[in-house]
N, CA, C and O atoms as a MOPAC input file, in Angstrom:
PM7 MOZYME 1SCF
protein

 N     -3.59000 1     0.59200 1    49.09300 1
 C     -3.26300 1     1.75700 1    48.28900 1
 C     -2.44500 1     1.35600 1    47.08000 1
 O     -2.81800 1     1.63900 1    45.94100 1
 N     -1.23200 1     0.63900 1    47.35600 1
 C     -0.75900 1    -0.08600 1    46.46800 1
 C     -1.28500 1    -0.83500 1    45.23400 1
 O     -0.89700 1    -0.54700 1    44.10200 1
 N     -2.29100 1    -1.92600 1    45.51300 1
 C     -3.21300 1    -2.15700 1    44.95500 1
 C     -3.74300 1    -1.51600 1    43.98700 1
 O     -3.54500 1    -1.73000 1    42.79100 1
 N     -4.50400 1    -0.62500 1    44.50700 1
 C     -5.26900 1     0.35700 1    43.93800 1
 C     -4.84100 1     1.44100 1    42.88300 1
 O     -5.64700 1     1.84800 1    42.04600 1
 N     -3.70400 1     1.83800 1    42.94200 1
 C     -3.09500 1     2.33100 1    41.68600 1
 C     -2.04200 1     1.08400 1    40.78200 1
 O     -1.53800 1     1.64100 1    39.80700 1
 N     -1.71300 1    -0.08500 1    40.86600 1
 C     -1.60500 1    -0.96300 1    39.85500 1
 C     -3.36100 1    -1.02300 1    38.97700 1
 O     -3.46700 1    -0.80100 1    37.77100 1
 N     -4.65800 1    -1.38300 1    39.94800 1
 C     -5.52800 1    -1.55000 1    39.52000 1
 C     -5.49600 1    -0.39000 1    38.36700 1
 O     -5.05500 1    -0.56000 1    37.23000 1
 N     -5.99900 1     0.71000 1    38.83700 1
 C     -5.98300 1     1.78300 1    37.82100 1
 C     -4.98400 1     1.89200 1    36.74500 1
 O     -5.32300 1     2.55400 1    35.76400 1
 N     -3.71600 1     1.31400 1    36.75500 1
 C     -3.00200 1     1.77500 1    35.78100 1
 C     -3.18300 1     1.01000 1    34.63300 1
 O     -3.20100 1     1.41600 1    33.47100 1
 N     -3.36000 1    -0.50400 1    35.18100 1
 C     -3.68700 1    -1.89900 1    34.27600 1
 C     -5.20000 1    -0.93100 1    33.51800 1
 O     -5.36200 1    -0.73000 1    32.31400 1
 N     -6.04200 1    -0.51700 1    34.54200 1
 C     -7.54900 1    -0.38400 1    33.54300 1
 C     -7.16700 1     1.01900 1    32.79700 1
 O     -7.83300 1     1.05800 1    31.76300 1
 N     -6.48800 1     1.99100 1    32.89900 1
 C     -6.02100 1     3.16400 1    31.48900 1
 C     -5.47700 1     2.43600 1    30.47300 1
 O     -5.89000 1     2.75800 1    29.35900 1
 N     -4.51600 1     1.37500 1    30.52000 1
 C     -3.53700 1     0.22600 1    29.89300 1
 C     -4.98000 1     0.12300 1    28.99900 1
 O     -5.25300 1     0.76700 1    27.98600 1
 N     -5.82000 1    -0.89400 1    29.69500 1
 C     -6.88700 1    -1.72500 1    28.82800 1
 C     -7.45900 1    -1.04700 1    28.27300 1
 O     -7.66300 1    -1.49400 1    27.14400 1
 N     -8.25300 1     0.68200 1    28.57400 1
 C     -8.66500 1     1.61000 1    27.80000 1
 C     -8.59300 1     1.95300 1    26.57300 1
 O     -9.31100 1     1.94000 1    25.57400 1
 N     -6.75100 1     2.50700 1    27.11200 1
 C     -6.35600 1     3.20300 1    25.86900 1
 C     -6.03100 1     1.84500 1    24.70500 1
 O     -6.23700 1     2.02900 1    23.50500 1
 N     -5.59800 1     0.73100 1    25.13800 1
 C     -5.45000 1    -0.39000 1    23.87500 1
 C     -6.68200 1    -0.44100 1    23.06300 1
 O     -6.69800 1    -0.50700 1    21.83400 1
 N     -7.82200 1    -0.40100 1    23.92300 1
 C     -9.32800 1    -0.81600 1    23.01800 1
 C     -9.45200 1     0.60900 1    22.06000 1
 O     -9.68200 1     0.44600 1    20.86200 1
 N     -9.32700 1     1.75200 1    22.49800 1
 C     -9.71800 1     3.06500 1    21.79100 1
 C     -8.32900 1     3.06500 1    20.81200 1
 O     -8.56600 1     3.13100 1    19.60600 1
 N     -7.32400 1     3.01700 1    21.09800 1
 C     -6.20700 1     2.71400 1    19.71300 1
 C     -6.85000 1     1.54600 1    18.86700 1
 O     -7.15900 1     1.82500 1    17.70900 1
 N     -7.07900 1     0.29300 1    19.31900 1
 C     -7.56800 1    -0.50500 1    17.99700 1
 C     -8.62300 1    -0.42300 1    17.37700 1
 O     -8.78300 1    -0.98500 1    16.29300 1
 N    -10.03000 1     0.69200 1    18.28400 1
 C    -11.28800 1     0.46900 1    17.63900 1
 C    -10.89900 1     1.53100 1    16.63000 1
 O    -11.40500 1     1.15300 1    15.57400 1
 N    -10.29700 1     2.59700 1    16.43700 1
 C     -9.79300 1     3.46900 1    15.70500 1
 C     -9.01100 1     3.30000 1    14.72100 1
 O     -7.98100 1     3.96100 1    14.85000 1
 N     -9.08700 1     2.38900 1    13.32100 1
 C     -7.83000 1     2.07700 1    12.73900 1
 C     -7.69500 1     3.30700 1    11.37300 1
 O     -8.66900 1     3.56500 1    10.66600 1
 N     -6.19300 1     4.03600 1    11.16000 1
 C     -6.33300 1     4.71000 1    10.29400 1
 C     -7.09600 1     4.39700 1     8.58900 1
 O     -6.86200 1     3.47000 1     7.81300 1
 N     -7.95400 1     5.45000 1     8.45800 1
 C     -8.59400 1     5.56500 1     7.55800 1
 C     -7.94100 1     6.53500 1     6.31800 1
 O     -7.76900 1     7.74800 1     6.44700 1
 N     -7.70700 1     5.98100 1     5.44500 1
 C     -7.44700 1     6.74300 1     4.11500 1
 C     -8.46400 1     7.74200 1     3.59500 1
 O     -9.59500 1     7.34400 1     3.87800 1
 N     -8.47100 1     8.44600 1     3.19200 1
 C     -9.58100 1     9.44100 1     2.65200 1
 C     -9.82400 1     9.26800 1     1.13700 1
 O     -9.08400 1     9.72000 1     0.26300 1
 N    -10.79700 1     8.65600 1     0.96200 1
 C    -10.61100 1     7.80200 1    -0.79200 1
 C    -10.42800 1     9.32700 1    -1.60600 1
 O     -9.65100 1     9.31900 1    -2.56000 1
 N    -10.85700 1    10.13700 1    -1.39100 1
 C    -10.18200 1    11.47300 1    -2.15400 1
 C     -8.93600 1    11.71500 1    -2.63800 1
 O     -8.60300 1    11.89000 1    -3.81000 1
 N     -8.13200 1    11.71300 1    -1.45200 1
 C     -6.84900 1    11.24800 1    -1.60100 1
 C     -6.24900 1     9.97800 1    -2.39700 1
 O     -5.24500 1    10.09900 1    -3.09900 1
 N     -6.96400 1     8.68900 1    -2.23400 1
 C     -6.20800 1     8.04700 1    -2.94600 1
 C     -6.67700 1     8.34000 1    -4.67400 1
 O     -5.75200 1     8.51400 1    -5.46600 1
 N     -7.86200 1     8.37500 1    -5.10100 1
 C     -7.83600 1     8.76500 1    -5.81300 1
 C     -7.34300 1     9.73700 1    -6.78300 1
 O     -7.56300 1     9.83500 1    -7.99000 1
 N     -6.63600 1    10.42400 1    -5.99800 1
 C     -5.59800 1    11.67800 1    -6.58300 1
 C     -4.18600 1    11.17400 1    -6.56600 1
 O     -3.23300 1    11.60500 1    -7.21600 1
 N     -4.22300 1    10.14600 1    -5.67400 1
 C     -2.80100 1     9.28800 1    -6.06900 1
 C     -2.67100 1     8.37500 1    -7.22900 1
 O     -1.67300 1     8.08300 1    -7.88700 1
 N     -3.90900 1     7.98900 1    -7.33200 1
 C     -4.22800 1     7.18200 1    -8.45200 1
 C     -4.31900 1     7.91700 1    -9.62500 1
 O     -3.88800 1     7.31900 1   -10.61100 1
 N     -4.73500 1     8.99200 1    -9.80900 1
 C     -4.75900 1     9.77500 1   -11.02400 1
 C     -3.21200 1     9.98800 1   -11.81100 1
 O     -2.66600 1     9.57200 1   -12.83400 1
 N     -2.90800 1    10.82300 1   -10.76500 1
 C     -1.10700 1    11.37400 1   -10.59700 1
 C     -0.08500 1    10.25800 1   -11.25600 1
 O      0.92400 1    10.51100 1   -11.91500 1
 N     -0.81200 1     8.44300 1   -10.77200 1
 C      0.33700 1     7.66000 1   -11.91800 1
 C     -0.42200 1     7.28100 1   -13.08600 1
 O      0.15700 1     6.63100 1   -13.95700 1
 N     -1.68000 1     7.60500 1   -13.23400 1
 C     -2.32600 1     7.51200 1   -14.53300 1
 C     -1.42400 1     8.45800 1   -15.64200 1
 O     -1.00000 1     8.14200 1   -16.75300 1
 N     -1.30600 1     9.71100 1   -14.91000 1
 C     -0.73400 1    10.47700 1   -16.04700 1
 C      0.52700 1    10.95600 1   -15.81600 1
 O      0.97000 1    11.92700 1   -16.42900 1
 N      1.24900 1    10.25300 1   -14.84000 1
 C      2.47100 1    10.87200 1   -14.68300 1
 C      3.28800 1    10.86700 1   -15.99100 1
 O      3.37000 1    11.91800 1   -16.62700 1
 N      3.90500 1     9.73000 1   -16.43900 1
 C      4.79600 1     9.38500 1   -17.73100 1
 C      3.93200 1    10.25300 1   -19.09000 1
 O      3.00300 1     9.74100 1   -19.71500 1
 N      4.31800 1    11.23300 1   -19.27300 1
 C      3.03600 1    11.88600 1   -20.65900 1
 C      3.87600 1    12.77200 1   -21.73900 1
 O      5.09800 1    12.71700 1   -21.59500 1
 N      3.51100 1    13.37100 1   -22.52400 1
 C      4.60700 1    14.23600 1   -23.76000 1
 C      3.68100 1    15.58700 1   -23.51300 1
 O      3.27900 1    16.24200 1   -24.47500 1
 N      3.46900 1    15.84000 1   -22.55900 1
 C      2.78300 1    17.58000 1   -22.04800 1
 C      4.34300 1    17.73700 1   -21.91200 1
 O      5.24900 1    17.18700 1   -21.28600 1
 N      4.12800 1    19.24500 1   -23.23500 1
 C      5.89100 1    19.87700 1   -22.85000 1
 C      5.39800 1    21.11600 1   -21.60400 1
 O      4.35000 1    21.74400 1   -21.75400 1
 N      5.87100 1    21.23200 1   -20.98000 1
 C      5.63800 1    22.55000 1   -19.64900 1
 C      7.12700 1    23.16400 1   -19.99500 1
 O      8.14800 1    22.49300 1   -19.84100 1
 N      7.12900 1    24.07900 1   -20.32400 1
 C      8.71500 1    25.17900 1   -20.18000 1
 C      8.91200 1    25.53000 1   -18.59700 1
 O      7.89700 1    25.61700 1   -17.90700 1
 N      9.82600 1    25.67400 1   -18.17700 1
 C     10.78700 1    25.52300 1   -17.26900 1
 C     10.04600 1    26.76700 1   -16.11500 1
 O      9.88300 1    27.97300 1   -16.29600 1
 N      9.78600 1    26.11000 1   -15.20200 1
 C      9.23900 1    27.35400 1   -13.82700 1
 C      8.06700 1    27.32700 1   -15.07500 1
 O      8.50400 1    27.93600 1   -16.05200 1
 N      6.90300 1    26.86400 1   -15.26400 1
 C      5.56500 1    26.99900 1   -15.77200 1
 C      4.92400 1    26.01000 1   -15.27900 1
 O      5.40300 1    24.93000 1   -14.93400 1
 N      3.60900 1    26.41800 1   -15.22200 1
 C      2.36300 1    25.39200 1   -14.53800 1
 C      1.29000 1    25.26400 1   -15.52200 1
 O      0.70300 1    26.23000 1   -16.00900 1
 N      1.01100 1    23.80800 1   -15.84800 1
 C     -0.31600 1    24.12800 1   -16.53200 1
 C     -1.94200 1    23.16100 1   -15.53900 1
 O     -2.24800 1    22.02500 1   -15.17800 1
 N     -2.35100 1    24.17800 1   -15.52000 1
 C     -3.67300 1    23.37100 1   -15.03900 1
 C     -4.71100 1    22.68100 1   -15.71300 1
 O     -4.71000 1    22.85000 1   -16.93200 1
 N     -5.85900 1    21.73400 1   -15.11300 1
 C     -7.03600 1    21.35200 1   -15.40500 1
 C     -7.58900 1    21.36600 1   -14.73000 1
 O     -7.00500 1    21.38500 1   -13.64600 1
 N     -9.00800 1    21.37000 1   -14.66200 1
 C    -10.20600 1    20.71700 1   -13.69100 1
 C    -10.68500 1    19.42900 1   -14.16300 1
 O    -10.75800 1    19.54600 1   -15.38600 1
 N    -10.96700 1    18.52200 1   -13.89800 1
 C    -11.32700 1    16.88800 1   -14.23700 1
 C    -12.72100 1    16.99800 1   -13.29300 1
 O    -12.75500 1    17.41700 1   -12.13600 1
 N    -14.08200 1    16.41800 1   -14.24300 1
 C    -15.04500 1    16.15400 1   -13.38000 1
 C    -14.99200 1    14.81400 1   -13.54300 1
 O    -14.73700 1    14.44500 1   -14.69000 1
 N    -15.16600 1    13.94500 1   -12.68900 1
 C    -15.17100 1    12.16200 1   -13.31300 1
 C    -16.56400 1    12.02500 1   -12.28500 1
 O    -17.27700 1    12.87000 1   -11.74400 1
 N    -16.57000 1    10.58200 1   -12.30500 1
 C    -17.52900 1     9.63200 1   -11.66700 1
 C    -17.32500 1     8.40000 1   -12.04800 1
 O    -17.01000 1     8.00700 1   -13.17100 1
 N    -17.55600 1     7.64100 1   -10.85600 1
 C    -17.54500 1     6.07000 1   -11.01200 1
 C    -18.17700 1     5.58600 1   -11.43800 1
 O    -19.10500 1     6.38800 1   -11.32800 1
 N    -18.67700 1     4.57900 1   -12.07600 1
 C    -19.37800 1     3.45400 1   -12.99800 1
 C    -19.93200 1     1.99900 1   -11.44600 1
 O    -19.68000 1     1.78300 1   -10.26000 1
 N    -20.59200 1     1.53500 1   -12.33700 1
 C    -20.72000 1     0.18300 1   -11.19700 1
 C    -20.16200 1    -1.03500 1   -11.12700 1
 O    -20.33400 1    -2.02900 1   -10.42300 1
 N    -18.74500 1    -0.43400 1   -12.90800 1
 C    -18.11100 1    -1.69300 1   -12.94800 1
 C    -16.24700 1    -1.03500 1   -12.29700 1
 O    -15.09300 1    -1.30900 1   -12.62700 1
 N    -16.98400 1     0.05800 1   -11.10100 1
 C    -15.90200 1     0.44700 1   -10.48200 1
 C    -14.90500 1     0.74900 1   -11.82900 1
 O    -14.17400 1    -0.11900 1   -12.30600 1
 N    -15.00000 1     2.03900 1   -12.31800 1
 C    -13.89100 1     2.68500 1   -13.25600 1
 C    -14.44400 1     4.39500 1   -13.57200 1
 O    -15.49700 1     5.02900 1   -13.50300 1
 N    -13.31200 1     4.58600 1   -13.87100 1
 C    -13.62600 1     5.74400 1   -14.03600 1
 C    -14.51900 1     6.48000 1   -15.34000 1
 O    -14.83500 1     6.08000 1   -16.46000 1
 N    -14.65900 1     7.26900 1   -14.87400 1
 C    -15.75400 1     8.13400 1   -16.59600 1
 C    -15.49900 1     9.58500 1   -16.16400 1
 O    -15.76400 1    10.13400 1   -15.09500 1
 N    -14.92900 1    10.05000 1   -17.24800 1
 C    -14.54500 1    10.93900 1   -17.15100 1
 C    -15.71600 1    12.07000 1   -17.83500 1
 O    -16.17000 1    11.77500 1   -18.94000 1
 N    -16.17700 1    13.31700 1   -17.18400 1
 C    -17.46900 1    13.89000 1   -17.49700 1
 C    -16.98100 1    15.17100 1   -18.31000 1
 O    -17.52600 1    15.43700 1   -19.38100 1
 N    -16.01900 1    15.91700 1   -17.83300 1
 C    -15.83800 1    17.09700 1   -18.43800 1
 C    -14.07000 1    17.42900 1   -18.18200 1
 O    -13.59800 1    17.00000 1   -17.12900 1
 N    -13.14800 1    18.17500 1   -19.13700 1
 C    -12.23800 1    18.32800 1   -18.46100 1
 C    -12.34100 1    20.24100 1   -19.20700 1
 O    -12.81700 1    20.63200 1   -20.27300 1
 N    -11.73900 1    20.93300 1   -18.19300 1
 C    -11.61600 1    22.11000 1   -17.81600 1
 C     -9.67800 1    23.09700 1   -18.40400 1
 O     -8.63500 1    23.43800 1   -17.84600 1
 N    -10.18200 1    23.12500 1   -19.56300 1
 C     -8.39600 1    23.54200 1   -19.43200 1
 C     -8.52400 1    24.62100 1   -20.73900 1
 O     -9.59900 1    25.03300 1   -21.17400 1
 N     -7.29900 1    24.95400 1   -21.22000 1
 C     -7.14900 1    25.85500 1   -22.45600 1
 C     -6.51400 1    24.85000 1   -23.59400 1
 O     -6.55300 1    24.84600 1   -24.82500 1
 N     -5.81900 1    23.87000 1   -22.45100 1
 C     -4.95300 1    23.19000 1   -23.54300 1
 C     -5.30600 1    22.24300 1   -24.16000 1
 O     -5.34100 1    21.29700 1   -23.37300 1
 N     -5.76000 1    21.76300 1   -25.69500 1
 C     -6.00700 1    20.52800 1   -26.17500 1
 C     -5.63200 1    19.26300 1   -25.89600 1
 O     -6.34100 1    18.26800 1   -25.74500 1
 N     -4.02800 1    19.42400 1   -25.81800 1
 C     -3.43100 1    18.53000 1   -25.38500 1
 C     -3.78100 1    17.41800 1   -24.05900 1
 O     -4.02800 1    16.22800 1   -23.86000 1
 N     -3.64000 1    18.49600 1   -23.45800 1
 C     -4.01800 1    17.95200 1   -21.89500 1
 C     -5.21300 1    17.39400 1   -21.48700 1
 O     -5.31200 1    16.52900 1   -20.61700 1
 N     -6.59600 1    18.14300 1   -22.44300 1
 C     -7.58700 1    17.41200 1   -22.58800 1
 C     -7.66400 1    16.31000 1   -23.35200 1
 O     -8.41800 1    15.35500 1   -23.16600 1
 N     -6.84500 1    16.45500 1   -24.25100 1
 C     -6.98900 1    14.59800 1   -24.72500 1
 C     -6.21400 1    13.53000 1   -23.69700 1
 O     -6.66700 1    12.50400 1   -23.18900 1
 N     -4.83000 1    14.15700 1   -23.56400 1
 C     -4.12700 1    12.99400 1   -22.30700 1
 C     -5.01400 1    12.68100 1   -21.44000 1
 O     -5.02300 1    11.47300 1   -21.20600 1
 N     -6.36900 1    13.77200 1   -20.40700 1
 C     -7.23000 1    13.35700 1   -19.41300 1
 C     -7.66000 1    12.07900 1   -20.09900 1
 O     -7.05400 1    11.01800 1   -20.25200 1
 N     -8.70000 1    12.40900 1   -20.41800 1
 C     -9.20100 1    11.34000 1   -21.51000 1
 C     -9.27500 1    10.72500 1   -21.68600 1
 O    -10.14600 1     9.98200 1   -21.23300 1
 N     -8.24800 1    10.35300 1   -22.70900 1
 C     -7.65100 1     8.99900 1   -22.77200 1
 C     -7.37900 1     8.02400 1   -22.20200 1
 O     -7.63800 1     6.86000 1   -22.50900 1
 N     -6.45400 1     8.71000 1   -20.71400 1
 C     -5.87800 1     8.21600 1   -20.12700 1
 C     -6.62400 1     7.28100 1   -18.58100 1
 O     -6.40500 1     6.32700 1   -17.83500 1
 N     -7.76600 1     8.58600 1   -18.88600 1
 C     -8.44000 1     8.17400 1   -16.99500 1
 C     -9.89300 1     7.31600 1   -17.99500 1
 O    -10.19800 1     6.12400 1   -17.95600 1
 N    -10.43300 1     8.24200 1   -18.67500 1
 C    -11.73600 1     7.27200 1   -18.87700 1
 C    -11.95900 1     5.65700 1   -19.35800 1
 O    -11.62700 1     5.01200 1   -20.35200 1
 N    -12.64800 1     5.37900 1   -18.20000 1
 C    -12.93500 1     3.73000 1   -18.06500 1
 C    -11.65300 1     3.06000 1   -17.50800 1
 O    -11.30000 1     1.92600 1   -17.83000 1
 N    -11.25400 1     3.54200 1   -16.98900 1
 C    -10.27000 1     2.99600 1   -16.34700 1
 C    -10.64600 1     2.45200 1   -14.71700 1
 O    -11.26600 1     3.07900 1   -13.85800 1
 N     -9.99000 1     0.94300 1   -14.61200 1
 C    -10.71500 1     0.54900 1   -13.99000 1
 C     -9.67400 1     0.69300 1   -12.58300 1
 O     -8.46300 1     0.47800 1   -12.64000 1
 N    -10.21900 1     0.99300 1   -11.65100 1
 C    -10.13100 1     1.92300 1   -10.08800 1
 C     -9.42200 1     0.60500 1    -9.50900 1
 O     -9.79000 1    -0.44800 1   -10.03000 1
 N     -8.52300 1     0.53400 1    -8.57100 1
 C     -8.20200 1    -0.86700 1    -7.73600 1
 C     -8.98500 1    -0.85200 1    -6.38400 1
 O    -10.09500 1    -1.38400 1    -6.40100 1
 N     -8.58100 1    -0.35800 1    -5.33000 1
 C     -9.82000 1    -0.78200 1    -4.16300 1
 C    -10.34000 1     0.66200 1    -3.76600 1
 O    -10.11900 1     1.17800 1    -2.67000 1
 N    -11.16100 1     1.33300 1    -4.94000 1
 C    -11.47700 1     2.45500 1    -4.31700 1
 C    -12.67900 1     2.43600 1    -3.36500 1
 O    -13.20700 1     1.32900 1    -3.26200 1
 N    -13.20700 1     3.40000 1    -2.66900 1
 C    -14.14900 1     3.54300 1    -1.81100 1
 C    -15.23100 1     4.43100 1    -2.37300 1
 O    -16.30800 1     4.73600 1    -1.86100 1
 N    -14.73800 1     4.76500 1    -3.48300 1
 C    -16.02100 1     6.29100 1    -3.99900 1
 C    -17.16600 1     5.99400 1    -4.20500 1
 O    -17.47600 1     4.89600 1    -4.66900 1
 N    -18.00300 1     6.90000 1    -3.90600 1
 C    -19.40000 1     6.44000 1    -4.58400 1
 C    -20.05200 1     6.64300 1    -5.87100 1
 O    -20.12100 1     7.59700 1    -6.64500 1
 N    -20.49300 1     5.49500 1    -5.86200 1
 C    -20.89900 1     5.03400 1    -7.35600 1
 C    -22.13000 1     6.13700 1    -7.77800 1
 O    -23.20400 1     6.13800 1    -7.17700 1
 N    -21.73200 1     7.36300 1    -9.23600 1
 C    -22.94800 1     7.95800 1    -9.86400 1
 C    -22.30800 1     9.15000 1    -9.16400 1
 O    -22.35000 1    10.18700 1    -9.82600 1
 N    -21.61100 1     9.24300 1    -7.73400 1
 C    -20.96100 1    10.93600 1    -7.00500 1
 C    -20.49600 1    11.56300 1    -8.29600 1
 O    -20.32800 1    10.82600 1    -9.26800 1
 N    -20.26300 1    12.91100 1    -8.39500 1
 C    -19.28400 1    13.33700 1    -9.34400 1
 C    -18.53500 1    13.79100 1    -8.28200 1
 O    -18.96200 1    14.06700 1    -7.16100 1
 N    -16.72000 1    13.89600 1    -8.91600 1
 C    -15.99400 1    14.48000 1    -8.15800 1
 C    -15.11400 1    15.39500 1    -8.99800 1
 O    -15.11600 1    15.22200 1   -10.21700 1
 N    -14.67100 1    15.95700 1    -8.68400 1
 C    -13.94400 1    17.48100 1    -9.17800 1
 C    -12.26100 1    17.33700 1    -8.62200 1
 O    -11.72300 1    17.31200 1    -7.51600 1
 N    -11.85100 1    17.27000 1    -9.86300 1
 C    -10.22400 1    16.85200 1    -9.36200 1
 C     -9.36200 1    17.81600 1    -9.78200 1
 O     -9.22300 1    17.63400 1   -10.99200 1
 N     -8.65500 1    18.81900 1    -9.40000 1
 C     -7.18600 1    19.56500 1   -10.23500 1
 C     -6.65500 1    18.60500 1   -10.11500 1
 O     -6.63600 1    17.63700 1    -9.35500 1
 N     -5.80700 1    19.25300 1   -11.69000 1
 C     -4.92800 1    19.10500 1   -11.90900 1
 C     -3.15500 1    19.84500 1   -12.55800 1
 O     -3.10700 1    20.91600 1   -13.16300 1
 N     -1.89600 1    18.99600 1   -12.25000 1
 C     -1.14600 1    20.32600 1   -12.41200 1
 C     -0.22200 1    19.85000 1   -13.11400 1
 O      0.52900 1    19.04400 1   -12.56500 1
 N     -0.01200 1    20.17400 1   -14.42900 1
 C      1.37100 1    19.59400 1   -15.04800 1
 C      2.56200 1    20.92400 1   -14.56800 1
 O      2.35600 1    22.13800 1   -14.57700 1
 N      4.33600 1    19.87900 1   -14.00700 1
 C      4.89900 1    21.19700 1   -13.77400 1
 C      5.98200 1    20.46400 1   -14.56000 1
 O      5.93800 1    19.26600 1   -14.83900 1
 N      7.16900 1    21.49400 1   -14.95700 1
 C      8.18900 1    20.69800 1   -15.49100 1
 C      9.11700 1    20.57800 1   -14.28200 1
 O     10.16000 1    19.93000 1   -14.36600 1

């Protein structure tokens, strides 16, 4: 009897180790890509007045020399459409996962 529940406890032990390592956390390249954007344009001269939000929509897509291309940007403000712009198109991605030719659809939020 003794036995028999060491046996079992050692084989849940060996289980659960194999299903924790075959499982390793996965990033959601969505996400990093929105992290990646966020220090593209963090440092910028968008004035925002105090408690104000300004938005965009960003359509991009990847290239095959892995960078960005920026397709359309979505806003009222000139400004902000040139900072997109400028700032993201052809810019080259570090280890992204996206797929190459996808379009993706990104907000964005300047706050002060």
């Amino acid at each position: 009897m003794k036995k028999a529940s060491v046996l079992f406890a050692a084989a849940a032990l060996l289980f659960s180790g194999s299903v924790l390592a075959a499982n390793p956390a996965t990033v959601n390249p969505k996400v990093k890509i929105s992290e990646e954007i966020h220090e593209l344009l963090h440092n910028n001269y968008i004035q925002v007045g105090e408690n104000e939000e300004l938005h965009a929509w960003v359509r991009i897509t990847v290239n095959s020399e892995n960078e960005i291309v920026v397709l359309s940007v979505t806003t009222d403000n000139e400004a902000i459409e040139s900072l997109v712009k400028n700032r993201l198109n052809y810019h080259k991605l570090g280890n992204s996962s996206l797929e190459e030719g996808k379009t993706y659809r990104v907000p964005i939020r300047f706050t002060s």
